[in-house]
C-alpha positions as CSV (number, residue, x, y, z in Angstrom):
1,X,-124.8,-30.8,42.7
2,X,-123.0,-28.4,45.3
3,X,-123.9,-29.9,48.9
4,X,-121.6,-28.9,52.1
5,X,-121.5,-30.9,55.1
6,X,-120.9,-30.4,58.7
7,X,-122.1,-30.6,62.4
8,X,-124.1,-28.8,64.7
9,X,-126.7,-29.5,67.6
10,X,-125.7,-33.2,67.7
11,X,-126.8,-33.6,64.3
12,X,-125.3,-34.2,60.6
13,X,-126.3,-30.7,58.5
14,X,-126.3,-31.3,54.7
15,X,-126.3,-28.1,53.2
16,X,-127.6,-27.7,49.6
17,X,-126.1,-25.2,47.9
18,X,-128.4,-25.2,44.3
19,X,-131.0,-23.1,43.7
20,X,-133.5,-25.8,42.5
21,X,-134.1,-29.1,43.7
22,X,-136.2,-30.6,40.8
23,X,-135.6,-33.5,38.3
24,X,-132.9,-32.3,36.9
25,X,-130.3,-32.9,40.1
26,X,-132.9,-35.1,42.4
27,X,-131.0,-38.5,41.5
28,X,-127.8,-36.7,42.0
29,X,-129.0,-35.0,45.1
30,X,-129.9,-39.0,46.7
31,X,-126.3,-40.1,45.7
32,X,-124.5,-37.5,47.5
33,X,-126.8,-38.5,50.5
34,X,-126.3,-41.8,50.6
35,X,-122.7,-41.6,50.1
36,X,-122.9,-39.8,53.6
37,X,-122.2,-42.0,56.8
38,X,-124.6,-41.3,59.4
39,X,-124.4,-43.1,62.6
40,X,-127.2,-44.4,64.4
41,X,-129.2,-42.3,66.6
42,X,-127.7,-39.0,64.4
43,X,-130.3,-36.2,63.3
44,X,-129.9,-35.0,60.0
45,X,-130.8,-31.6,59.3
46,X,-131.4,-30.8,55.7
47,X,-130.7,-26.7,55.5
48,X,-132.5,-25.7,51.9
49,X,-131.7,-22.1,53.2
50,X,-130.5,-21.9,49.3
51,X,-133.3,-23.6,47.4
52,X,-135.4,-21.7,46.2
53,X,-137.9,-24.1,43.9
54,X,-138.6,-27.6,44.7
55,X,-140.5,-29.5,42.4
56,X,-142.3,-33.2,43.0
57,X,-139.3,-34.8,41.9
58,X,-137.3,-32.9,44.5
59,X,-139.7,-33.5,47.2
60,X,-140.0,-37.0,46.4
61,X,-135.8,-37.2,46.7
62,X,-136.0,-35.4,50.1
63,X,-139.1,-38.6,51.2
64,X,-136.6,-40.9,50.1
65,X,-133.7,-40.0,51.8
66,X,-135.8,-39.6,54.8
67,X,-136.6,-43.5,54.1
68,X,-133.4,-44.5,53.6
69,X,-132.2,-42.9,56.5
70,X,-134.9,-44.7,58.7
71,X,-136.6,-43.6,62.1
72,X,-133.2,-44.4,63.8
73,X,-131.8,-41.4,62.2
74,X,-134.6,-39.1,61.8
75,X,-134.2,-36.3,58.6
76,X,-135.4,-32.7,59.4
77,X,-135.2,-29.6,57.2
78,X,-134.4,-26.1,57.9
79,X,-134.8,-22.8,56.4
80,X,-137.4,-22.8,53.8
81,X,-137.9,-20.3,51.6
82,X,-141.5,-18.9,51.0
83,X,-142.7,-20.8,48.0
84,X,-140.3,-24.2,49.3
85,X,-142.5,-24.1,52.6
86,X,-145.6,-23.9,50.3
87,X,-145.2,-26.9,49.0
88,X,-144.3,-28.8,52.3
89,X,-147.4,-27.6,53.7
90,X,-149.6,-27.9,50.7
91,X,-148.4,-31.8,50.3
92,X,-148.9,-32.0,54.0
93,X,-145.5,-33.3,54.5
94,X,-145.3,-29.9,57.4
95,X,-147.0,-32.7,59.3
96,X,-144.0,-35.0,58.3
97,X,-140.8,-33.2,59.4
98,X,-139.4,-31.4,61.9
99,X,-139.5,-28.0,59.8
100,X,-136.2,-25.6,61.8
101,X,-136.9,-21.8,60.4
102,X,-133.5,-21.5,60.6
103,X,-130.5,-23.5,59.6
104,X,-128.0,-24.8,62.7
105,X,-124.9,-22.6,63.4
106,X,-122.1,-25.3,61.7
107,X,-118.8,-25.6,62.4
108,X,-116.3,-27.6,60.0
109,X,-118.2,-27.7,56.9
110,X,-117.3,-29.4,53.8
111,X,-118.1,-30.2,50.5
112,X,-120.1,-33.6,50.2
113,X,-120.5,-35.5,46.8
């Protein structure tokens, strides 16, 4: 799982840099997450400016990292592609997130994981 890290608009940017977020890398994807440390009161942006299909399994990683991050760091996505911003708004989780049409300008990024 390919994930790059870095800072922008006084918030944490986690960059994933797969194609897919499905099944096959969702466990993975949460890992990497977690093993991030976020202060509290940090924004974390979640730029899928590179995923292109997201299946249940991949939406249901991106609900629990948002739940393991808690309301005192609050998760928000960025950049979805056409058929990823689909799904967000056909599971009504539009309604849930902060949705950025485009990803932060990032400075200092990283590989994570």
């Amino acid at each position: 799982m390919k994930v790059f890290v870095g800072h922008a608009e006084n918030a944490l940017v986690i960059s994933v840099q797969e194609p897919r977020l499905d099944a096959a890398i969702a466990i993975s994807f949460k890992d990497v997450v977690r093993s991030l440390t976020v202060p509290e009161g940090t924004r974390v942006i979640l730029n899928l400016e590179q995923v292109q299909f997201l299946d249940s399994s991949g939406l249901g990683a991106i609900v629990g990292v948002m739940k393991l991050l808690g309301p005192e760091r609050p998760l928000e996505v960025a950049a979805l592609s056409p058929a990823v911003r689909k799904l967000f708004r056909l599971t009504r989780m539009d309604t849930v997130f902060k949705i950025h049409d485009e990803p932060p300008p990032c400075a200092h990024m990283r590989a994570a994981g």
